[in-house]
C-alpha positions, 0 to 999 in steps of 0.5 A: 500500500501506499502512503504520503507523510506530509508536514505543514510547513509555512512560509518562513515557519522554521518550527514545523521541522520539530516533527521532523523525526516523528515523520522519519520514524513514521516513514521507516516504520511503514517502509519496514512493514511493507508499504511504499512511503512517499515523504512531502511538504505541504501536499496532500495526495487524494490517491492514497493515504496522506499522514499530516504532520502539523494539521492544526495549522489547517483552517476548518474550510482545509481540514473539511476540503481534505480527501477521505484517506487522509489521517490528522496526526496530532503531536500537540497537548490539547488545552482549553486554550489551545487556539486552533481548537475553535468549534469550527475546527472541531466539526471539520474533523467529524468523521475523519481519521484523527491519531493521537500521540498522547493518551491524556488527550484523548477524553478531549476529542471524545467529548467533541465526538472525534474519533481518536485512535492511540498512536503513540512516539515509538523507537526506529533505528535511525534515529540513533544518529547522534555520535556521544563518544567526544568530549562534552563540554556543554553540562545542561542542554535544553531546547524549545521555546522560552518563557519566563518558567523556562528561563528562571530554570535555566538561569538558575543552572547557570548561576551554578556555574554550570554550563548551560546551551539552550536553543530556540528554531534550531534542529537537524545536524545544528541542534544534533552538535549541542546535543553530543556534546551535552552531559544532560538534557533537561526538559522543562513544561512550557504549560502548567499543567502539562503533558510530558512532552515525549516527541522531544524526549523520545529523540534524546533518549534514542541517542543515549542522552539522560534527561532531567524533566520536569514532573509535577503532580498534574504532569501526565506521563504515560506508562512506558516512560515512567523508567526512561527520564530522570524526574523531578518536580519544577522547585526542585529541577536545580538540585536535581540536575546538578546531583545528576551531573555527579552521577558516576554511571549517567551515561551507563544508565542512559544507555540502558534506557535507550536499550529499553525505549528501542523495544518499542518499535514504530512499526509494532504500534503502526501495526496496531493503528493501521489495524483499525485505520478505517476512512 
């Protein structure tokens, strides 16, 4: 069979490229089951299957215009707030093929009578890229956008004398550079209350870097990844971090969970969506 993956990217939006590798581990993921993957940007094809990437940037007219095969694949925390999800937008997505990373989002779409299915961030193999062997002078990496919750954390590292990179609208081989070379990553909520953000870290962990995340009583973290991060509530991210960075078997323990992480594989959870993929 044949499917399209396509990321909505538009003009100067440099940030769409953060799903850059959930589209890669889609593309290997159906590749290694069989089908025939055609990989765009900004197209939606109305011969077979299209899976979008970023759809919340659709107006409602768009999403309602789409062909019957296509599949809307959220990798965004829904909110009340969230300023896509208009009532028109809702509607437009009645009948359709709606994935969904998080399993916390899920009531939402179910109280709008959007049926939802369950795909959540797996493991492929080539997303294991980025070389860890060098040196590593950076001690804290930590990449996304910056509020003042993020900042204060961040600053708070750095006047520890840590050394602290942090990076905003910077992906691929550029981002992949900081990230070798960094002891740590530390994930922090932008949102309080927050669905822990497991596009990003799922990347980190497949490259067998340990990461700190923020884990408050009202983060949401699914089963799976209880073992896989180093946790700590937002007042206590300082501390934390800087214990961990005295951790003599950090990278011994990251790649463990690296090797845990890689059981779950794209291909198996696409299996079980495409199952029940019905347009």
């Amino acid at each position: 069979m044949d499917f399209e993956i396509t990321i909505l990217q538009p003009d100067n939006y440099i940030h769409s490229l953060a799903f850059a590798e959930v589209l890669e581990s889609l593309a290997y993921g159906l590749d290694s089951l069989g089908h025939r993957v055609h990989v765009t940007k900004n197209h939606i094809d109305s011969t077979h299957p299209t899976i979008i990437l970023g759809a919340n940037l659709l107006q409602p007219q768009h999403i309602a215009a789409l062909p019957a095969e296509a599949i809307v694949y959220n990798l965004e925390q829904i909110t009340q707030s969230s300023p896509w999800m208009t009532p028109q937008w809702l509607q437009s997505l009645q009948g359709r093929v709606v994935w969904e990373y998080s399993l916390q989002n899920m009531p939402y779409w179910q109280a709008h009578n959007v049926h939802a299915v369950h795909v959540p961030i797996g493991y492929v193999p080539s997303l294991t890229r980025i070389n860890r062997t060098g040196e590593k002078d950076i001690d804290v990496v930590f990449y996304g956008s910056r509020n003042e919750r993020r900042t204060k954390i961040l600053e708070a590292l750095a006047a520890q004398n840590l050394r602290v990179v942090p990076l905003h609208g910077v992906y691929g081989a550029q981002r992949d550079g900081i990230i070798a070379r960094s002891k740590l990553a530390i994930n922090i909520h932008f949102y309080v209350p927050n669905i822990f953000e497991e596009v990003r870290v799922s990347y980190l962990v497949a490259n067998q870097v340990p990461v700190l995340s923020e884990r408050n009583a009202d983060t949401y973290v699914p089963d799976q990844w209880e073992a896989l991060a180093y946790w700590a509530p937002y007042e206590k991210l300082v501390d934390v971090c800087q214990n961990l960075l005295t951790h003599p078997d950090l990278e011994l323990e990251a790649a463990k969970r690296q090797h845990t992480f890689m059981q779950n594989t794209t291909a198996r959870i696409l299996l079980r969506a495409l199952e029940i993929y019905s347009p």
